[in-house]
N, C-alpha and C positions, 0 to 999 in steps of 0.2 A: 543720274541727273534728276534730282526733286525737288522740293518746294520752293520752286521761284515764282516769279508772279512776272507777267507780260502781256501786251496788250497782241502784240504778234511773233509767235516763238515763244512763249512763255518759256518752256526747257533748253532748246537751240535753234537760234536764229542765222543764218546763211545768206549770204547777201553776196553775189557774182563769185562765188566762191566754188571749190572744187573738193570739199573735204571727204574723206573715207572714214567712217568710224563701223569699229567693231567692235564687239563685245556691248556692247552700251544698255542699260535699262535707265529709258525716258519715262517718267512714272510720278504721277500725282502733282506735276504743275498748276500753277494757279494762272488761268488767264482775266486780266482785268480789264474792268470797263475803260471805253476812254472816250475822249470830248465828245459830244453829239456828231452825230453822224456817222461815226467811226465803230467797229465790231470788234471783235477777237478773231481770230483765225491761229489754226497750226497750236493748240495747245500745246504738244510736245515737239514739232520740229515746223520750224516757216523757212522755207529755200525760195530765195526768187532771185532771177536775172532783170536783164536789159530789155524791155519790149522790144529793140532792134534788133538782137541777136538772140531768138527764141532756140533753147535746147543747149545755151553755152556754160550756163551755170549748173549747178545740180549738187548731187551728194550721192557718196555711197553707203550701204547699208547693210553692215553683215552680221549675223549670229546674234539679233537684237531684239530689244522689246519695248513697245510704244504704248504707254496703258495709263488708262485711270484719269482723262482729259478731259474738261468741257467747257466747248465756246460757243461764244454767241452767235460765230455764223457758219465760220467755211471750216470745213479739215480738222475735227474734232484733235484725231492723231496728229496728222500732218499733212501740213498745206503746203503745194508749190505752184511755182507760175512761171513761166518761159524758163526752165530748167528741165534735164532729165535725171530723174530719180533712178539708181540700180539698189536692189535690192537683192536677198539671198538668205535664207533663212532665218525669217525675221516674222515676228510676229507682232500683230496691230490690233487691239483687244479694250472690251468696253471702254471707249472715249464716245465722247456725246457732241454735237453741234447742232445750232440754231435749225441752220438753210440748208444745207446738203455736206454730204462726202461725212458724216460720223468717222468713219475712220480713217480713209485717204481722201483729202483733193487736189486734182492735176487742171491747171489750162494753161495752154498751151505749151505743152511739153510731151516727155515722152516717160514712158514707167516700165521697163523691164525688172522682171522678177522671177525668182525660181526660188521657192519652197517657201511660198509666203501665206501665212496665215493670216486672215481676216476676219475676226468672230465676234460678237455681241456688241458692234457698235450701232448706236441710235442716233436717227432725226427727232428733237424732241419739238419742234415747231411742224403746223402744217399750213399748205402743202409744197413740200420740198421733197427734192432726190437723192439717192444714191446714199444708204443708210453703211456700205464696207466701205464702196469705192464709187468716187463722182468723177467723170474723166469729160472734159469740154476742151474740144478742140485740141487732142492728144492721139500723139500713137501708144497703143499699149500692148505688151507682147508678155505674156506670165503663163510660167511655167509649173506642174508638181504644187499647185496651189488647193488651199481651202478656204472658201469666202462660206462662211456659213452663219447663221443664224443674227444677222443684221436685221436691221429695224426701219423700213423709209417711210413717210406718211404722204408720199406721191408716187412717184417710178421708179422703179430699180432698188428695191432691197439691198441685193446683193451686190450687182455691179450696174450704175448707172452711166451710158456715154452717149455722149451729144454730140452733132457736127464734127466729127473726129474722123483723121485721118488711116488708124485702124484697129481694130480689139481682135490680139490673136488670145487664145485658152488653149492650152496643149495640158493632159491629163490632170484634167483641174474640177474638184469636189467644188457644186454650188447648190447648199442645201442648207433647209431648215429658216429661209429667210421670208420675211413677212412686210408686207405692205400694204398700203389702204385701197391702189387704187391698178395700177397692171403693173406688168414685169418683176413678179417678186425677186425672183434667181439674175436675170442678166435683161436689161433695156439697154440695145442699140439703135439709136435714132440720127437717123439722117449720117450711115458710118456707109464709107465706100466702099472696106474690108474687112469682112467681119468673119472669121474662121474661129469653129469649135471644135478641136478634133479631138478625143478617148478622153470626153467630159463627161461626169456624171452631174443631171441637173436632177435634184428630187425632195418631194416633202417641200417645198415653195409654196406659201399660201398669200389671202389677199383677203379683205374684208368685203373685196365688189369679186364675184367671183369672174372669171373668165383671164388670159393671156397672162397667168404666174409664172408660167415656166422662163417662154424667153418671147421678148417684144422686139421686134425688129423692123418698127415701121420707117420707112425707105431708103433702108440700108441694103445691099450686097453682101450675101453671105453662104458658106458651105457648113453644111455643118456633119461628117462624118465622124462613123464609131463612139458614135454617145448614147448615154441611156438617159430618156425624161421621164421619169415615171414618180407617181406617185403628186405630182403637183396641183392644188387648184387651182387648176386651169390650163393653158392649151400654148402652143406657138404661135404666134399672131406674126403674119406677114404681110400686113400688111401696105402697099404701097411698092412693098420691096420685090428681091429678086433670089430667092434661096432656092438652094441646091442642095439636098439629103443622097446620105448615101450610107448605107450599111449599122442603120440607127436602130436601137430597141425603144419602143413606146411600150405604155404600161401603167392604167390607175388613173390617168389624168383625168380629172371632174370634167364634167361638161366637155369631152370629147380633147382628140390631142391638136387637132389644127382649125385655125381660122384664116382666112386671107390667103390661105394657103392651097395647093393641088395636091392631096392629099396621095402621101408616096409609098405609102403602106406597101405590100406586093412589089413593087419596085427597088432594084440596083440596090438591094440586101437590106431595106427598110422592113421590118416586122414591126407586129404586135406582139408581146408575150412576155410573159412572167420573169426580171430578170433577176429573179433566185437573190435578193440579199441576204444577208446573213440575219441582221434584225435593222431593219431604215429607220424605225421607230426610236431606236436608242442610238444612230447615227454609226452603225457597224456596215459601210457599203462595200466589203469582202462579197464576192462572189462564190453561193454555191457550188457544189460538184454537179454537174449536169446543166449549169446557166449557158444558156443561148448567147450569153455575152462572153464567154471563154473562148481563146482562137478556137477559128475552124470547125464551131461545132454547131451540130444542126438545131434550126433548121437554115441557123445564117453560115455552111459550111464554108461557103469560099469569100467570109469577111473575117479578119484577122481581129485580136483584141478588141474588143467592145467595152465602151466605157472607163472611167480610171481605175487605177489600178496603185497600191500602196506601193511607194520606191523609196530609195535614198535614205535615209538615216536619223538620228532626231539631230539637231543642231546642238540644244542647250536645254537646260535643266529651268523651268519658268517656276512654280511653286511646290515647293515652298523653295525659297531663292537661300543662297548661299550666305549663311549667319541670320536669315529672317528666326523671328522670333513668331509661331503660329500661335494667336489664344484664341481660337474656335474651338468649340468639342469634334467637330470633325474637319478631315484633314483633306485638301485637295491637291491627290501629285500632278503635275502635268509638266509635257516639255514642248520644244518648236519641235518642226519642219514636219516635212508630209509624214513621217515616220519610216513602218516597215510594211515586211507583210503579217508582223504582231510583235508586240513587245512583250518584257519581263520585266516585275518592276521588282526590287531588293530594299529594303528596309532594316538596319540593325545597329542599336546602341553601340556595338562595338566597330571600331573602324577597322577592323580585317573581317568584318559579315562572317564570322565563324556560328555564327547563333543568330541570322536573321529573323527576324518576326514576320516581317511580307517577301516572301519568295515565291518561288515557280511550283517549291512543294505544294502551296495553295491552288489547286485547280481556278479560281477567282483572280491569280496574279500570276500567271502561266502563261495564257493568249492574250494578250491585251489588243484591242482591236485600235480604238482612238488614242490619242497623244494625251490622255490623261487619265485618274481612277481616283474616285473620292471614297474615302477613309471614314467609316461609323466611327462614333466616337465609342469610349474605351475599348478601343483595337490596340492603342498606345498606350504606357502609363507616362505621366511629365518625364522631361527629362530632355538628354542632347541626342542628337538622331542623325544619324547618316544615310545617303540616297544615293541610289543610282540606276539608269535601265539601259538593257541589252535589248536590243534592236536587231531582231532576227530579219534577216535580209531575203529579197524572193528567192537567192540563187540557194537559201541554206547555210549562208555565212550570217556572222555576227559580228555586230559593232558596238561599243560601250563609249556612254556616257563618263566625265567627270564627274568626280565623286561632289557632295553639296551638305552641309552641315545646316542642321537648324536646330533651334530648340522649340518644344512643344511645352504651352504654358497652358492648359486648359483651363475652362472656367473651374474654377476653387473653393470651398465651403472654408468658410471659419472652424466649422467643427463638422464633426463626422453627422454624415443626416438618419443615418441608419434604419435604411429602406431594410424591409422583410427579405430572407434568406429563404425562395419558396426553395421545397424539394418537390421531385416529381420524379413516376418511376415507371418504367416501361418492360410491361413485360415479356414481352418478345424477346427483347432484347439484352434483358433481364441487367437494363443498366437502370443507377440514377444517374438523373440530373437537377442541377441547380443554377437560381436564376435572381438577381436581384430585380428584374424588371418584371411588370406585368406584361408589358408586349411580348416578352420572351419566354412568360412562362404561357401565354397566348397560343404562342407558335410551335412550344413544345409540346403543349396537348393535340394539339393538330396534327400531328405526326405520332402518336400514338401514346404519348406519356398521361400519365395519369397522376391528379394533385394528390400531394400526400401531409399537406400544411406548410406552417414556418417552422423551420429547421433554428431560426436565430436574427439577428440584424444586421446587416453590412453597408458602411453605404458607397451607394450605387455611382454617388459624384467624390471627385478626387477631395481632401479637406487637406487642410496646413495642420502638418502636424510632423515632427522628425522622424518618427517611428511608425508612419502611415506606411501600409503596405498592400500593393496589386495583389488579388486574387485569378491566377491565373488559368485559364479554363484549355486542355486537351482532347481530343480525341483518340485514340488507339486507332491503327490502322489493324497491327497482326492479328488483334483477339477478336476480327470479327466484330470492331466498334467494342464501345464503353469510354466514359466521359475519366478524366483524370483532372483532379485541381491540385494546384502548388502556388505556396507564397515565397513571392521576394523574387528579385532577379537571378540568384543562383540558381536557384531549383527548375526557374524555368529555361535557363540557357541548356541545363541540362537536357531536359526534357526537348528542347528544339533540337540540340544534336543529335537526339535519336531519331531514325530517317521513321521509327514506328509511327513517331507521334508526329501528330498533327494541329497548329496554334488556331484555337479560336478564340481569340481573345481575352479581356477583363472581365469575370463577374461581379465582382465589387473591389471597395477598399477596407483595410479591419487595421489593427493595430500588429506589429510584430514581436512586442511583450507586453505581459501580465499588465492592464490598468486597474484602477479602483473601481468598481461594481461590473466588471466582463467575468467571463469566462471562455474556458478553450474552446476553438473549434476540434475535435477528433478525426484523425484518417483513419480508417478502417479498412482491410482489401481483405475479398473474400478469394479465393484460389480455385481452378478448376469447378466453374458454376456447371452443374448439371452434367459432371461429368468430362467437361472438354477444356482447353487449354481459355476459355473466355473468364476475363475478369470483372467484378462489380468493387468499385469504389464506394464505399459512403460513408458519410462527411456529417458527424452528430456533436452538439453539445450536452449530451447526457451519458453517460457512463457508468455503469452497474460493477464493470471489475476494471481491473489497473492493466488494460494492456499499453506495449511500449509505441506508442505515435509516431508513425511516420513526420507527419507533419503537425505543426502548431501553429497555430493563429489564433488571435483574437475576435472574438464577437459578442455584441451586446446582446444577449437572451432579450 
């Protein structure tokens, strides 16, 4: 559902209605101004009832995606009001609104959810709340959730709720979200029932420092087996009435509580380090020896602490099924909470006999978050098929449907024909070759040494029929050494051999004889120094007529 234009529900609009939609990508709606006085709301979905009968109308919502909206006031994504929303593995992603809720707004209603993603939605006016989720006068109950990296320029970043009748979080990631003035990760104000239990809140920041984490003022709340650590800023309890129990604190600037009776020492509340994997790149897996793992010391008789990666991915988000990608690089990603790590598969052919991203790559093996962006030439153009396995906590595996797209990167008219460095490493008594200077940057840093330009290739894809990927290997059995091959045959080969290892494009060259080129030469030396390790090198200059492995073109 795209390019329509409305002043409320620009994508779908629901009025006392009951409908269930699945599957659905809501995406790039146009919301319009309209007569004075009047705003936009619900970019991609507007549900409302009867003021009389609050909670009769609603919508269901499954396996879906709500993206790329911006209105002038309420519910960037989606806005309701006297209706209940369900939801279930769906995700609600950069939409923008004026006044609050960027990515959901609810009053008076109710919003159950499980495995619902909430990520990079903004308030772009100030000051206004609730930059994921804006809930007034709502019950809300969500499950297996991730509200992360939202935008408010008042309260509640992540989840903001007002006068509400309750905000439950059951193993629910709220991190990474930013606002100007308190409760980056979750504001509940003025909620009767406010329960957090095996939540991770973290990395929440604010531009006033102090109460990022989670604002609770005169609310009633428990908040067990959660981790807050790493937030600018503290719990503010103000007013209210909270109850801890078996929590990790950890990093919080300017101390973890305010308003509060500080429960440290207390009914399994610590301080202490809870072991992420990396928070900084949004991987909140728990180390081997985390205090947040059951039953282990020092908190030995509190059970799981913090969330925990469950259930499976839903659906396959980018690149979407038939999407046509033209970036130089490529971002996979899919819904739901995921696993306890993914695989992600990548291969021109549609039986992955010769994948290019698999699990052989130590970099697409563990995949921690629900998505992995792609450096550009990793691919060369062409049609590309996807899909990932979802290794589960028990040790079981689930898979995604397969997703087709083509990959149209940006294009040269004609070849640019950057420098072909070589560089050569004696230790390891390999060369290597690089059409980048960052690359041949990085290769000296690691021990190679320049040895000039070998020839010209260029570095960006050009329109040409006979243009051909230079594609760049690693040897695993010889003890390393680099291996290059042109054209798609040579290197599906070369991916079937479990030896070898794909590191991508080093440039593009021609696959026959042009006017003013010459060849590029493969050359392999056998048993260097005596042992079973190989050196490739790759010259256009040639003193005797040996028989070439390979041939390619490149401009001297």
């Amino acid at each position: 559902v795209t390019g329509n234009t409305g002043l409320y529900g620009a994508g779908i609009f629901v009025y006392e209605g009951l409908p269930q939609m699945d599957g659905v990508h809501v995406h790039d709606n146009v919301s319009a101004s309209g007569p004075a006085g009047t705003s936009s709301r619900g970019g991609g979905i507007y549900v409302t009832g009867s003021a009389s009968a609050k909670r009769s109308a609603g919508c269901t919502l499954t396996r879906s995606v709500i993206e790329g909206h911006a209105v002038q006031e309420y519910g960037g994504g989606i806005f309701a009001e006297n209706a209940t929303v369900s939801m279930d593995s769906v995700v609600v992603r950069d939409n923008t609104s004026g006044r609050g809720g960027g990515g959901i707004y609810l009053q008076h209603g109710s919003l159950l959810a499980d495995r619902l993603e909430v990520r990079r939605n903004v308030i772009t006016e100030r000051p206004y709340n609730g930059g994921g989720i804006y809930l007034f006068d709502a019950a809300a109950d969500m499950a297996n959730a991730v509200i992360a990296d939202n935008v408010a320029t008042y309260w509640g970043a992540g989840i903001h709720a007002i006068d509400g009748v309750s905000l439950v979080l059951r193993n629910t990631f709220i991190h990474g979200n930013h606002t100007y003035i308190w409760g980056a990760g979750v504001t509940a104000d003025n909620i009767a029932d406010v329960r957090l239990q095996n939540c991770t809140v973290a990395d929440n920041t604010g531009d006033l420092q102090g109460m990022q984490g989670l604002f609770l003022p005169g609310s009633t709340a428990i908040i067990e087996n959660c981790v807050l650590a790493y937030n600018v800023g503290n719990v503010n309890c103000s007013g209210s009435s909270v109850d801890f129990y078996c929590n990790v604190f950890y990093g919080n600037e300017i101390g973890n509580f305010d308003g509060c009776t500080d429960p440290i020492g207390t009914n399994g509340n610590i301080e202490a380090d809870p072991l992420f994997v990396d928070h900084l790149g949004g991987d909140y897996h728990f180390q081997e020896g985390s205090p947040c793992l059951p039953l282990t010391a020092p908190n030995s008789s509190c059970d799981q602490i913090g969330a925990v990666y469950g259930g499976q991915p839903a659906l396959l988000l980018t690149p979407a099924d038939g999407e046509i990608v033209t970036t130089a690089a490529i971002l996979f990603s899919w819904a739901g909470m995921g696993a306890d790590h993914y695989e992600l598969y990548v291969d021109d052919d549609a039986d992955f006999s010769s994948p290019e991203i698999s699990p052989r790559d130590p970099n697409f093996a563990a995949i921690g978050a629900p998505f992995k962006d792609i450096e550009p030439n990793w691919l060369p153009p062409g049609t590309w098929n996807w899909y990932v396995k979802a290794i589960l906590p028990d040790g079981s595996e689930s898979l995604t449907e397969t997703a087709v797209f083509t990959y149209q990167p940006p294009t040269l008219p004609e070849p640019a024909w950057d420098p072909l460095y070589r560089l050569y490493n004696p230790g390891a008594k390999d060369h290597f070759y690089c059409s980048s200077e960052a690359h041949q940057a990085g290769a000296m840093g690691e021990g190679y040494g320049a040895e000039g330009v070998e020839g010209h290739v260029s570095y960006t894809p050009f329109a040409h029929p006979d243009m051909v990927p230079i594609f760049r290997f690693w040897h695993l059995s010889f003890d390393g050494g680099h291996y290059y091959v042109a054209g798609e045959a040579g290197r599906d080969l070369a991916l079937q051999d479990p030896d070898y290892l794909y590191e991508g494009i080093t440039g593009y060259a021609f696959a026959s004889a042009q006017e003013g080129l010459v060849p590029l030469y493969h050359l392999q030396k056998d048993n260097v120094d005596g042992t079973v390790r190989r050196d490739n090198f790759y010259t256009c200059l040639l003193y005797t007529s040996p028989s070439p492995r390979d041939r390619t073109r490149s401009r001297m």
